[in-house]
C-alpha positions as CSV (number, residue, x, y, z in Angstrom):
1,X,0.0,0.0,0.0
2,X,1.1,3.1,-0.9
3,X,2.6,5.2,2.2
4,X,3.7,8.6,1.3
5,X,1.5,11.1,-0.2
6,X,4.0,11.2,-2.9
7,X,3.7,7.6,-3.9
8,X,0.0,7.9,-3.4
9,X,0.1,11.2,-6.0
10,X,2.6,8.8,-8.1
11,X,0.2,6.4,-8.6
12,X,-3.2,8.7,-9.0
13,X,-1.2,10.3,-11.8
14,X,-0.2,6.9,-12.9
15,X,-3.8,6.1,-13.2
16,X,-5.1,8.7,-14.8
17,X,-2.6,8.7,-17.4
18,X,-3.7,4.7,-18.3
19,X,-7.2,6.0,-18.6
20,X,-6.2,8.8,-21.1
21,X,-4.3,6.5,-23.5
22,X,-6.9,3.7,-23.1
23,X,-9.3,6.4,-24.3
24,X,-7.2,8.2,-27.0
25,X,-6.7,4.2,-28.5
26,X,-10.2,3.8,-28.3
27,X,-10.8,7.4,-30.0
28,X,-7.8,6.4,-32.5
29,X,-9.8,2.7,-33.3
30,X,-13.4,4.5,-33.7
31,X,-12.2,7.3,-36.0
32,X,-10.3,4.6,-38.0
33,X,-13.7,2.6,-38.3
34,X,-15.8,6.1,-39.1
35,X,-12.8,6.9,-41.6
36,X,-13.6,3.0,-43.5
37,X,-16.9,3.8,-43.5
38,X,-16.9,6.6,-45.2
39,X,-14.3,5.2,-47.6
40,X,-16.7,2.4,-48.2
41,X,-20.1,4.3,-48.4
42,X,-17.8,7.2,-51.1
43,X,-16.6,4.5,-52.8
44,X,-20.3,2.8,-53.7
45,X,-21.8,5.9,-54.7
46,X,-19.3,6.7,-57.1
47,X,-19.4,3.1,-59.1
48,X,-23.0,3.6,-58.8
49,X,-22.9,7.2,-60.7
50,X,-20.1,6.0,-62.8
51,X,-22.2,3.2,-64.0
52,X,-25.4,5.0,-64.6
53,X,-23.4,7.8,-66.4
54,X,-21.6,5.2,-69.1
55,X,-25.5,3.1,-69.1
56,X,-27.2,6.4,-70.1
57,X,-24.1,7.7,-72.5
58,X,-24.5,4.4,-74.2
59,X,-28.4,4.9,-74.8
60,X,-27.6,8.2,-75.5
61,X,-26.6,8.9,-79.0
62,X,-25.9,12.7,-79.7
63,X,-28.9,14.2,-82.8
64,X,-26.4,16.2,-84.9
65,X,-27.7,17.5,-88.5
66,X,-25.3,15.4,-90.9
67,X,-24.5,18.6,-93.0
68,X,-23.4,21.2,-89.9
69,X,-20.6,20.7,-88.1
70,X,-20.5,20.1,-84.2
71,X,-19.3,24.0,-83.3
72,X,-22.2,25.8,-85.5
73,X,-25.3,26.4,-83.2
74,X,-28.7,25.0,-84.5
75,X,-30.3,28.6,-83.4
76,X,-28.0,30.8,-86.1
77,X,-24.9,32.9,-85.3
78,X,-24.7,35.3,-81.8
79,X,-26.1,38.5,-82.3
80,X,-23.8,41.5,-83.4
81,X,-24.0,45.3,-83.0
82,X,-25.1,47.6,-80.5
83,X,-28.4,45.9,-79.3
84,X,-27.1,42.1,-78.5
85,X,-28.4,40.4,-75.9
86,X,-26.7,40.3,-72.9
């Protein structure tokens, strides 16, 4: 048994300091699990938009008129002059 209130200061510290690394592990382990998780749960929902983007670009074909190229508008050239549209 401890005798001098030095020793029994020793070992209160000694304690307390257990406690605070058993509780900063257990903080390190949960954040580490939170950190997978989210990993995990990031990870699905991007396969899952990736796939459904490539699924509807495949069913998608782009409407182009065969005789304009890609760059010319359908709706004509911008307006010029003082009264364009802003």
């Amino acid at each position: 048994m401890p005798s001098t209130t030095a020793d029994r200061a020793r070992a209160h510290g000694a304690h307390h300091r257990a406690r605070l690394a058993d509780l900063v592990q257990q903080l390190g382990d949960a954040f580490r699990e939170f950190a997978r998780t989210v990993a995990r749960t990031v990870a699905r929902i991007v396969t899952r938009t990736v796939r459904a983007t490539r699924a509807l670009a495949d069913q998608t074909t782009v409407r182009r008129a065969p005789d304009r190229p890609a760059h010319v508008s359908p709706y004509g050239p911008p307006p010029r002059g003082r009264h364009r549209r802003h």
